[in-house]
C-alpha positions in Angstrom: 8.0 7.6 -10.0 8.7 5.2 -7.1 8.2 1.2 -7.4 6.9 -0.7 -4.9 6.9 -3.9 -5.1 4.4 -5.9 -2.3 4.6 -9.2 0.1 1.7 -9.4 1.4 2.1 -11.6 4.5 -0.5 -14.0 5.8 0.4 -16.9 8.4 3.9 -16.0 7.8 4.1 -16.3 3.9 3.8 -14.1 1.0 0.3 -14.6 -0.8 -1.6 -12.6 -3.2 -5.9 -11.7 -2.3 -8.3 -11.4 -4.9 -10.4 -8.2 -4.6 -9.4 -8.6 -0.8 -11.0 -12.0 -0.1 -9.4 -14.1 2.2 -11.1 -17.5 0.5 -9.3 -16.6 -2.6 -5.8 -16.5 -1.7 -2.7 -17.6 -3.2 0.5 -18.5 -1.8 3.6 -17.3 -3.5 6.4 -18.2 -1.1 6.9 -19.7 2.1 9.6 -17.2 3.1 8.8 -13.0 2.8 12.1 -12.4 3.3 14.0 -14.6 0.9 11.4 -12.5 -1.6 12.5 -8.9 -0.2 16.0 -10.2 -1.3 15.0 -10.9 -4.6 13.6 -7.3 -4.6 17.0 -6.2 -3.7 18.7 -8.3 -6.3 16.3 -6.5 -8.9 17.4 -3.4 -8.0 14.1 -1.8 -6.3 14.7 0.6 -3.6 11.4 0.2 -1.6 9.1 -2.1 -0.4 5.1 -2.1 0.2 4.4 -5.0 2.8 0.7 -5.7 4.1 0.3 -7.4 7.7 -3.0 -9.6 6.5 -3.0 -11.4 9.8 -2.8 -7.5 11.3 -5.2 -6.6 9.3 -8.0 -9.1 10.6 -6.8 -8.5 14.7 -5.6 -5.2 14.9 -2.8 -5.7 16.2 1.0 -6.1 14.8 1.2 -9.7 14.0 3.6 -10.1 11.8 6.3 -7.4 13.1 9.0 -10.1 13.2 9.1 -10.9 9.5 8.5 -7.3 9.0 11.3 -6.4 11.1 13.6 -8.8 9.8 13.6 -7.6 6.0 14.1 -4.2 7.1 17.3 -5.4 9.1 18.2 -7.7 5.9 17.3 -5.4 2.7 17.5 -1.9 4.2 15.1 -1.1 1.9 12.3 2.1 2.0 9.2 0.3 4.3 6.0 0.8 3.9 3.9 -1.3 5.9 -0.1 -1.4 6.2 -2.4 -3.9 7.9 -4.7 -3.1 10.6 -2.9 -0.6 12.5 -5.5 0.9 14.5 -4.0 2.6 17.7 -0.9 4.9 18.1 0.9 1.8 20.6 0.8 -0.2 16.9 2.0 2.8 15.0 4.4 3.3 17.6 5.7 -0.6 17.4 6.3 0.1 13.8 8.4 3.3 13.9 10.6 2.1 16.6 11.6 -0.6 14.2 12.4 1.7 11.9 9.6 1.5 9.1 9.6 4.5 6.8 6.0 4.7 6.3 3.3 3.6 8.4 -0.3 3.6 6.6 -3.5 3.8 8.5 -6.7 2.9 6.6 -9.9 2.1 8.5 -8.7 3.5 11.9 -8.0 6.6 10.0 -11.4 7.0 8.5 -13.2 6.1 12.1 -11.3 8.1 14.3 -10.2 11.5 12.9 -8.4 11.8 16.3 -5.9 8.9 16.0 -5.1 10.3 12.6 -4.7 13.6 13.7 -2.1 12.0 16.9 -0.8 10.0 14.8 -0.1 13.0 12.4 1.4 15.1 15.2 3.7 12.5 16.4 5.2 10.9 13.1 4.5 13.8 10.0 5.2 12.5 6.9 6.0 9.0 8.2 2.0 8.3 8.1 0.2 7.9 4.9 -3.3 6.8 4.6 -5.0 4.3 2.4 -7.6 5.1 0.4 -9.6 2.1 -0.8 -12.5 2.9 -3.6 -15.3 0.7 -3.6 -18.1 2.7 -5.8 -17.1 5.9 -5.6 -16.9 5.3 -1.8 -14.0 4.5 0.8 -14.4 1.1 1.5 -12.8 -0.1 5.1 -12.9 -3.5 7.4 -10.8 -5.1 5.1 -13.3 -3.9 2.1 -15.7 -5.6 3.2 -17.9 -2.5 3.8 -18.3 1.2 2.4 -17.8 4.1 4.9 -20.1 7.5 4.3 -17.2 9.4 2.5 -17.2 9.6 -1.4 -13.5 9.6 -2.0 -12.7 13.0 -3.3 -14.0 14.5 -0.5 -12.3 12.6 2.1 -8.7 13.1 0.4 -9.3 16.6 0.2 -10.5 16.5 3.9 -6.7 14.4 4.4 -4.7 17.0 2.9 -6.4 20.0 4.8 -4.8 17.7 8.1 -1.6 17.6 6.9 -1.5 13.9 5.4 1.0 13.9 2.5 0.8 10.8 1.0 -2.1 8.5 0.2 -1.9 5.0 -1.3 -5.2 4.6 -3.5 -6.5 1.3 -4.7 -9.5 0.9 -6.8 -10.9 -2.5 -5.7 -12.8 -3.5 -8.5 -9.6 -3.5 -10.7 -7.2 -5.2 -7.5 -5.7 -9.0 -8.6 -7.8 -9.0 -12.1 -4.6 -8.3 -14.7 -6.9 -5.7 -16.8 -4.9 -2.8 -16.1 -5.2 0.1 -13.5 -7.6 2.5 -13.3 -6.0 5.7 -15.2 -8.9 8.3 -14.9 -8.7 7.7 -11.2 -5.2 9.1 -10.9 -5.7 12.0 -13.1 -8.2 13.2 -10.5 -6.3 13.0 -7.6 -3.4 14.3 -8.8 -5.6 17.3 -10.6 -7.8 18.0 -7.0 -5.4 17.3 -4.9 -1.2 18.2 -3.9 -0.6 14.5 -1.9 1.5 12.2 -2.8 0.1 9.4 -4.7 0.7 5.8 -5.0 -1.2 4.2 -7.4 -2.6 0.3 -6.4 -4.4 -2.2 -8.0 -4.7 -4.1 -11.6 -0.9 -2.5 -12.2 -0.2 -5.4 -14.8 2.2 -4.5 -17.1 5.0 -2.2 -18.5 2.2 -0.1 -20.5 0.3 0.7 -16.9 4.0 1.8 -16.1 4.5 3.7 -18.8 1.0 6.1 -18.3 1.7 6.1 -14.6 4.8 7.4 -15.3 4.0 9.9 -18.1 1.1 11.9 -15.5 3.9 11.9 -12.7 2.4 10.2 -10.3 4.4 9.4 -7.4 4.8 5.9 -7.0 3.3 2.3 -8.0 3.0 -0.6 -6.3 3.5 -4.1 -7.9 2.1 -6.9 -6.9 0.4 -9.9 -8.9 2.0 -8.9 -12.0 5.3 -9.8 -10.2 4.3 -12.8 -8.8 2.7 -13.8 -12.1 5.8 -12.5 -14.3 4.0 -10.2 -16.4 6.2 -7.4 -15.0 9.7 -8.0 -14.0 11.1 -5.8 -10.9 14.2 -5.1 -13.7 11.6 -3.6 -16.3 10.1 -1.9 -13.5 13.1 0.1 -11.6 13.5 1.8 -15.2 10.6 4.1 -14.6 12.0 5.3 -11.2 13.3 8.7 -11.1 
């Protein structure tokens, strides 16, 4: 199992959403990049970073942070957050990010999935947001027409091979992730999958780990520190 630890960047610091919300946001740190080299100093090998301002305008705003703690850590990048056009995916894979992960402009436009797809294989993942059974996009705000099995399945007949899968009822609430979700996707489906939201501590970890899922990203329960990034590199394999 892969760890992921996440810096979510708004305005140029880290903070943590609840649920997604904007009005309930929490700064963690001034500086993203003095916090990628804590990940480093932990051990971790990869990163999950969200562009929140990107994910509001579409466009890359916070590529020079970004940027920067690839340069510094050399860690695996991921990086989410409103990229919605192949000149934004671009951006991102000339600076060298590892993964690039579309979510609402992949479930609007097949097409800039399918370009996108052609262009940078297995560099592009999607993100799969659940809102009621549903996948939820505009910054969850809104539910699209696709119940979420059947838009994964509809992923991996295109070729995507990893999908990062939040449930966002369980996102910044500390309870625990939701296991049963996992266990489907990983029954109906061959993707890659990386679980998100309500990871919280080592015992999420520990059943993660036990149904092989492919990775986990940690996020409040780092900033909180109900999980420590040291813990947490122990599951990786």
């Amino acid at each position: 199992m892969h760890i992921f630890p996440a810096i979510d960047i708004y305005g140029g610091k880290a903070v943590r959403l609840h649920k997604g919300d904007y009005s309930k946001m929490t700064v963690y740190n001034e500086n993203p990049i003095a916090v990628a080299g804590d990940f480093v100093n932990s051990g971790v090998r990869s990163i999950h970073i969200v562009d929140l301002d990107g994910a509001k305008s579409g466009k890359a705003e916070n590529i020079d942070i970004i940027k920067k703690i690839k340069q510094d850590t050399n860690l695996f990048c991921e990086v989410g957050g409103g990229i919605r056009t192949i000149d934004t995916v671009k951006e991102y894979a000339d600076a060298g990010i590892d993964r690039i992960i579309l979510g609402t402009g992949a479930v609007n436009d097949s097409g800039f999935l399918t370009e996108a797809l052609k262009k940078y294989g297995n560099r592009i993942a999607v993100g799969v947001d659940i809102k009621s059974g549903y996948v939820a996009i505009h910054g969850w705000k809104k539910n699209s027409e696709f119940k979420y099995i059947d838009f994964c399945h509809m992923l991996e007949d295109i070729g995507v091979s990893t999908i990062i899968s939040t449930d966002i009822s369980k996102d910044g609430d500390m309870k625990g992730c939701n296991l049963d979700l996992y266990k489907v996707l990983i029954k109906e489906t061959g993707m890659n999958i990386i679980a998100s939201g309500g990871i919280s501590s080592i015992s999420d970890l520990e059943n993660l780990s036990e149904m092989n899922i492919y990775g986990a990203i940690i996020g409040k329960a780092y900033y909180t520190g109900a999980i420590t990034l040291r813990e947490a590199v122990g599951f990786e394999k």
